[in-house]
Every structure is written in structure tokens, then in C-alpha cells.
BAROVO-449099 format. One record per residue (C-alpha): x, y negated, z negated. Coordinates in steps of 0.5 Angstrom, whole numbers, padded with zeros to 4 digits, always signed. Layout:
! BAROVO-449099
XYZ...
! end
This chain:
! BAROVO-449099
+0036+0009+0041+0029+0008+0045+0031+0014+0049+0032+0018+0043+0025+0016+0041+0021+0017+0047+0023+0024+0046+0020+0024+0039+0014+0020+0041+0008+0023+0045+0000+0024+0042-0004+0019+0041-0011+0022+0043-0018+0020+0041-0021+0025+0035-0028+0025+0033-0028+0021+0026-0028+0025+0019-0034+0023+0014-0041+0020+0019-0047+0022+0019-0052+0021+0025-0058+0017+0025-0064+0016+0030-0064+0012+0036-0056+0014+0037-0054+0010+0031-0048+0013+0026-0046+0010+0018-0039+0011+0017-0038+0014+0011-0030+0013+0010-0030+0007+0006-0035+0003+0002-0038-0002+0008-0041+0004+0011-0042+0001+0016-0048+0003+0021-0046+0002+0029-0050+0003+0034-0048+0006+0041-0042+0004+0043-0041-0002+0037-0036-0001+0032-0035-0002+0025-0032-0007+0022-0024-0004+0022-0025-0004+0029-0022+0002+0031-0028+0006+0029-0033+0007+0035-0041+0010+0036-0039+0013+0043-0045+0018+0045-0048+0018+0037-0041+0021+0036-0036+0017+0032-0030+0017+0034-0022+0014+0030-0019+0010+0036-0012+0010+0033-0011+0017+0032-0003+0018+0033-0002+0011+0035+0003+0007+0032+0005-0001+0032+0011-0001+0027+0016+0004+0025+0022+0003+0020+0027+0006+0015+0025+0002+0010+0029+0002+0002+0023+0004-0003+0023-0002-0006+0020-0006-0001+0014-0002-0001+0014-0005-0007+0015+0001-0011+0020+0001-0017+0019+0006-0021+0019+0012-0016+0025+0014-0012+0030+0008-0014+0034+0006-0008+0031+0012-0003+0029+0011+0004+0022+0012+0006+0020+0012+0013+0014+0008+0014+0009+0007+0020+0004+0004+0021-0003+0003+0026-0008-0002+0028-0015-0005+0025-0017-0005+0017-0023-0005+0014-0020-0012+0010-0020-0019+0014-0016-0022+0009-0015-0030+0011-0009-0030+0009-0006-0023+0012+0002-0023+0013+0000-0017+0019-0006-0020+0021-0003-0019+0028-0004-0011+0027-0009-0011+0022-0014-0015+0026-0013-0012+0033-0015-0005+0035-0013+0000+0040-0013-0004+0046-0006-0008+0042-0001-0008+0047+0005-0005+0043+0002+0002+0041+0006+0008+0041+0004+0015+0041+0005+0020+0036+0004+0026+0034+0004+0028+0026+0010+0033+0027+0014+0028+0031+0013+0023+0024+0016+0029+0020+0022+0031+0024+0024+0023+0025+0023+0022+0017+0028+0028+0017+0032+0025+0022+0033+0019+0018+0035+0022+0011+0028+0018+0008+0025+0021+0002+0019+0020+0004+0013+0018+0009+0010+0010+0007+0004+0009+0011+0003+0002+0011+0004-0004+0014-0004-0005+0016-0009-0002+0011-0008+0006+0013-0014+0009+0010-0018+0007+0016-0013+0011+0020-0016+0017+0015-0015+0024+0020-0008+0023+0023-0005+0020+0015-0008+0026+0012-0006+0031+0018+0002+0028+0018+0001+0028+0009+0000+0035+0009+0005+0036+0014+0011+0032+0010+0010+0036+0004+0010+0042+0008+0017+0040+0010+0019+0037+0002+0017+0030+0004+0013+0025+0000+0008+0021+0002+0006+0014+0000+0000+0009+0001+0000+0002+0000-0006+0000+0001-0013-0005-0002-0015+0002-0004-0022+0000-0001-0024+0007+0001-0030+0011-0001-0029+0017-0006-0030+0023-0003-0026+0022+0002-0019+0020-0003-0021+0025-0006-0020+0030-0001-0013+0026+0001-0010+0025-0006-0008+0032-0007-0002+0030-0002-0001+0023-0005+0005+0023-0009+0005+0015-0010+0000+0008-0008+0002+0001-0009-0005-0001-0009-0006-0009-0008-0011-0012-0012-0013-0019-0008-0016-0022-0015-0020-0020-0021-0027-0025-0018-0032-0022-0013-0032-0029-0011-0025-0028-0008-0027-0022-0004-0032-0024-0001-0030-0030+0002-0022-0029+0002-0023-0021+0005-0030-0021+0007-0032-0015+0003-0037-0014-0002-0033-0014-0009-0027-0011-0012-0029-0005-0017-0028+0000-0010-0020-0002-0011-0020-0001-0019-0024+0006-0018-0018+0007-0014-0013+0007-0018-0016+0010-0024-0019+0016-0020-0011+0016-0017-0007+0016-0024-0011+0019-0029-0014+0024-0024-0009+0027-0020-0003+0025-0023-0001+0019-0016+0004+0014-0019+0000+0008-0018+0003+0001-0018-0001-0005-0017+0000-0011-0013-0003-0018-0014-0001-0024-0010-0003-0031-0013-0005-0036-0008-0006-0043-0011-0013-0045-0013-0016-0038-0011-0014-0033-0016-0009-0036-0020-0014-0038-0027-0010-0036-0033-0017-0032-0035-0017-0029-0029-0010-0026-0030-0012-0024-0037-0017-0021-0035-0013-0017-0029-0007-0015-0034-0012-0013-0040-0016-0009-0035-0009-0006-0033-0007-0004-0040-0014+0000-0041-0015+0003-0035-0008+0005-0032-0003+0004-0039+0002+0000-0040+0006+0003-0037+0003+0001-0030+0008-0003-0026+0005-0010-0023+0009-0014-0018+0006-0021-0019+0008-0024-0011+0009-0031-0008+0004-0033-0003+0006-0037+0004+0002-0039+0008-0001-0035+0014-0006-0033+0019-0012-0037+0018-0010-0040+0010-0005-0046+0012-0007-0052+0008-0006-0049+0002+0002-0049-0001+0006-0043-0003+0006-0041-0010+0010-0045-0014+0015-0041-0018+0012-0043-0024+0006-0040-0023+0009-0034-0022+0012-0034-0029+0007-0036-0032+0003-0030-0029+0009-0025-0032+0009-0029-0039+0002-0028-0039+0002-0020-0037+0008-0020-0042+0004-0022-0047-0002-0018-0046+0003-0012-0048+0005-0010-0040+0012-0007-0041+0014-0007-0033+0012-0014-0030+0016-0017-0023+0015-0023-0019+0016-0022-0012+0018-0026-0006+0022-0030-0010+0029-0027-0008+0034-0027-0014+0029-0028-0019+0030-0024-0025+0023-0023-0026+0025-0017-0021+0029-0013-0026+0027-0007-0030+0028-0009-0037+0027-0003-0043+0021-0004-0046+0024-0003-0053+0032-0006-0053+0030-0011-0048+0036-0010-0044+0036-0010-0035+0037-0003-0033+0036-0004-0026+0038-0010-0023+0036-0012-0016+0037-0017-0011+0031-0017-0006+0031-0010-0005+0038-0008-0006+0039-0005-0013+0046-0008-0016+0046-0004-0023+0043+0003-0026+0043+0004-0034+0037+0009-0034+0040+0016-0034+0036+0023-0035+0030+0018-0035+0031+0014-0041+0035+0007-0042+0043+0009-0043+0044+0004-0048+0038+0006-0054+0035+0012-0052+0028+0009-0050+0024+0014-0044+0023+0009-0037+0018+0012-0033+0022+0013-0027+0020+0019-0022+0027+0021-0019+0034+0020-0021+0037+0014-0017+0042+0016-0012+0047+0012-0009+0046+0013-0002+0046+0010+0006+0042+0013+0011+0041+0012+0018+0037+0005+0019+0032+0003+0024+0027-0001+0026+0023-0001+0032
! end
């Protein structure tokens, strides 16, 4: 397997950075995310991987890649786009987060010095994905914005070659920039850390969330991306019923009703170890409450068996999917509508009963 791999695997060189602008004394403001950090001579922004060299900015990351897998769509989480599918996900280094409570912060915090890298070119990604009978590219794991050139470089390769692509991502980038990239966007699962500014500031030590929710709107309502939403609940920093009303009431008058969100447990981790995993009960709670708001599709994540993963139909109530973790058991939607009363389910892509050739590496 690694020999098979290293004959894929080559690239990995630095490229001049997309979206700065040169300012006096040698100094650069990157305009890629909405820090817009200015750096001087030999510094870096705040994702790390971004770096003034000679009044250049320059993407450190460029082809370098930290994770690889032949992941289900579901553990994206993605569960309307795709059912079962197979989506080959790779990841880098550095993010323009620094969430305490990071589950990769081992790759989300380091940059291209990480000793684990491996080089890669944007055709080789293409050619692996076929190999591995993926749907679909996942650019995942660590924030993949901030790998901006190769993501949109190997994203127009992969719909070239009838591949679709994917971000999972906090959405924390500036407009311009995605708006350029959407275009070969096909689906997000944008994470909303909460729906406090407060939390931004001192969880993930950035400004506010109105970047992420500009995002998601820009996404759906412009360029057609699926969206679906991620809100991690963490107890006593974003668990306030009012503050997940005002998120599912947002939700249902910006992206509709329609919009998948996967309400998931929090466990410790990275720096945010005195504070407990979210109790189940919260979990509902959230769910009762999004329910309640006029949410069709809500889902509790990280609690395996739950029924809170299953896809009910919005008008006869039934579970037309039924998960268990990220394996689907039952199927009931049949031409995109419910089998038993005929509802339409937004679901892109008939589900397939399939195996392909796993990998992780």
C-alpha cells in the first residue's frame, strides 16, 4: 500500500499566495480571510502557513498533505447529498481558527514544518479518488480555505474528471475569494461554533461569526452549494436555549427549513479539558427546540445509535434513513420523495448500495 501511494504522491512546492497586497516597508495584508492579516518581512499570518518572504506572500502548504482517507459521505457529516457514497478526503496543515477545544489541533495548529507531511499533486488527488471508487474530493480535516491555491486548483481538476467536491469548513473566508471557488463547490458543512461573538472571541480567537453566516448564505442562495450546518455544543459556552433559538430561527430565515443541522457532542479536548462532555440531554434538548422552530431535518451527532441520526419525513413522520454511526441500515426515499406518503426529501443523489476500496493512511 505505501509503495502504491509513493508513486501517486509527488509535489509539494511552495507557490505564491493568491489574494495580498503589498504594503510599504516590505510588509503584505492578506486578503484571503477576513483577519486580513498584515505581516511583515519574514512573519506570518495567523493560519501559519502564510508567509511575507522578500514583500512576496507565499502558501507554505501548497500539495502538502497530513491526512488521507476513503471516508462514507456521512462522517462529513453530509446526509442529504450522496447517501452512502464515498468521499476521498485529504487534509493539510494550519487554520485561521485556534479553537481550544480543536479535535485535529494536532494538524490545525502546526504548519509545514509537521513531520508527517506528504507531497502531492493536484492530478495525483484526482487519480487516487477514482482509484478508490469516491464520488467525491472532501477537503477537510484542518480549515481547507487557507489551503486556497491547491483546493482550487485540484477542485477544477475533479470536475473535469466528474468528480464532486466538498468543503467542511468554519466558512471564515473573505468574499471574494469564495466567490471565485464556489463555482466548483458542489456541497459544505459549515461549522457555526455558536451564535455569540463572545464565543468567537474567546473559544476561537477570531473577531465574530457574521464571516461563517455570510458564508452560508452566499453558498446556498447564490451559487446553489448544498449547505449543511454543524453546531457543536459545548456545556456552559453555547448551550443557552436562547442562543440556540436564535441559531435555528436564523437558520430557517436564511438557508430554509430545509437545511440539514447536526447538533453534536462535545468531548474534551486540546486545551478545553475541565469542562465535561455534553450531556445527551442537552443534545435533545437542542433538537426539540430546532424541531420546534419549524426545522425539518435536525441530527444529534456523536452519540452512536441515537435516533436523532435518522432522516424523518417532514410530513408522515416515518425514518426514511435509518443510520447507525455512518452506516446506513434502511433507505425509504425513492425518486427523491418519501416511499410511504409521497413527501419530496431534499436528498442529492440516489443512494447506492455499494463497497469500495477503503483507505486510511
Amino acid at each position: 500500500m505505501l509503495n502504491f501511494l509513493k508513486n501517486f504522491l509527488s509535489g509539494g512546492i511552495m507557490r505564491e499566495a493568491m489574494y495580498w497586497e503589498p504594503l510599504e516597508g516590505n510588509r503584505v495584508r492578506c486578503h484571503l480571510c477576513p483577519l486580513n492579516c498584515i505581516i511583515s518581512e519574514g512573519q506570518r499570518g495567523s493560519c501559519k502557513i502564510r508567509k511575507n518572504i522578500n514583500g512576496k506572500l507565499y502558501a507554505l502548504n501548497y500539495g502538502k498533505i497530513s491526512s488521507m482517507a476513503a471516508d462514507p459521505i456521512e462522517k462529513k457529516p453530509l446526509y442529504h447529498f450522496h447517501p452512502g457514497s464515498c468521499a476521498f478526503s485529504i487534509g493539510t496543515v494550519g487554520c485561521n481558527m485556534h479553537c481550544i477545544h480543536c479535535q485535529n489541533w494536532e494538524i490545525s495548529q502546526s504548519n509545514e514544518t509537521f513531520p508527517y507531511l506528504e507531497n502531492a499533486t493536484s492530478e495525483a488527488i484526482v487519480r487516487l479518488a477514482k482509484h478508490y471508487a469516491c464520488e467525491s474530493i472532501a477537503y477537510t480535516y484542518n480549515e481547507p480555505t487557507i489551503w486556497y491555491e491547491f483546493v482550487l486548483e485540484t477542485s477544477k481538476l475533479a470536475k473535469e474528471a466528474g468528480l464532486k467536491n466538498i468543503l467542511v469548513t468554519n466558512g471564515y473566508i473573505n468574499e471574494e475569494p469564495f466567490r471565485a471557488l464556489a463555482p466548483y463547490i458542489d456541497a459544505m458543512n459549515i461549522d457555526i461554533k455558536a451564535f455569540r461573538d463572545e464565543f468567537y472571541r474567546k473559544i476561537s480567537k477570531v473577531p465574530g461569526v457574521e464571516p461563517s453566516k455570510r458564508t452560508a448564505i452566499i453558498a446556498k442562495k447564490e451559487f446553489g452549494i448544498h449547505v449543511e450546518l454543524t453546531y457543536l455544543i459545548i456545556p456552559t459556552l453555547n448551550d443557552s436555549e436562547e442562543e440556540i433559538s436564535a441559531f435555528v430561527r436564523w437558520v430557517g430565515k436564511e438557508l430554509g427549513d430545509d437545511t440539514p443541522v447536526h447538533f453534536s457532542r462535545f468531548f474534551p479536548h486540546y486545551q478545553l479539558l475541565s469542562l465535561p462532555p455534553t450531556p445527551v440531554e442537552t443534545i435533545e434538548k437542542a433538537y426539540r427546540i430546532a424541531k420546534e422552530e419549524g426545522l425539518k431535518f435536525v441530527y444529534v451527532g456523536n452519540v452512536p445509535g441515537h435516533n436523532g441520526e435518522y432522516t424523518y419525513c417532514p410530513k408522515c413522520g416515518k425514518p426514511l434513513i435509518v443510520r447507525w454511526g455512518f452506516t446506513i441500515e434502511e433507505y425509504h426515499i425513492k425518486n427523491g420523495k418519501c416511499e410511504y406518503c409521497g413527501e419530496p426529501i431534499p436528498i442529492i443523489g440516489e443512494y447506492k448500495k455499494k463497497h469500495y476500496r477503503g483507505l486510511w493512511w
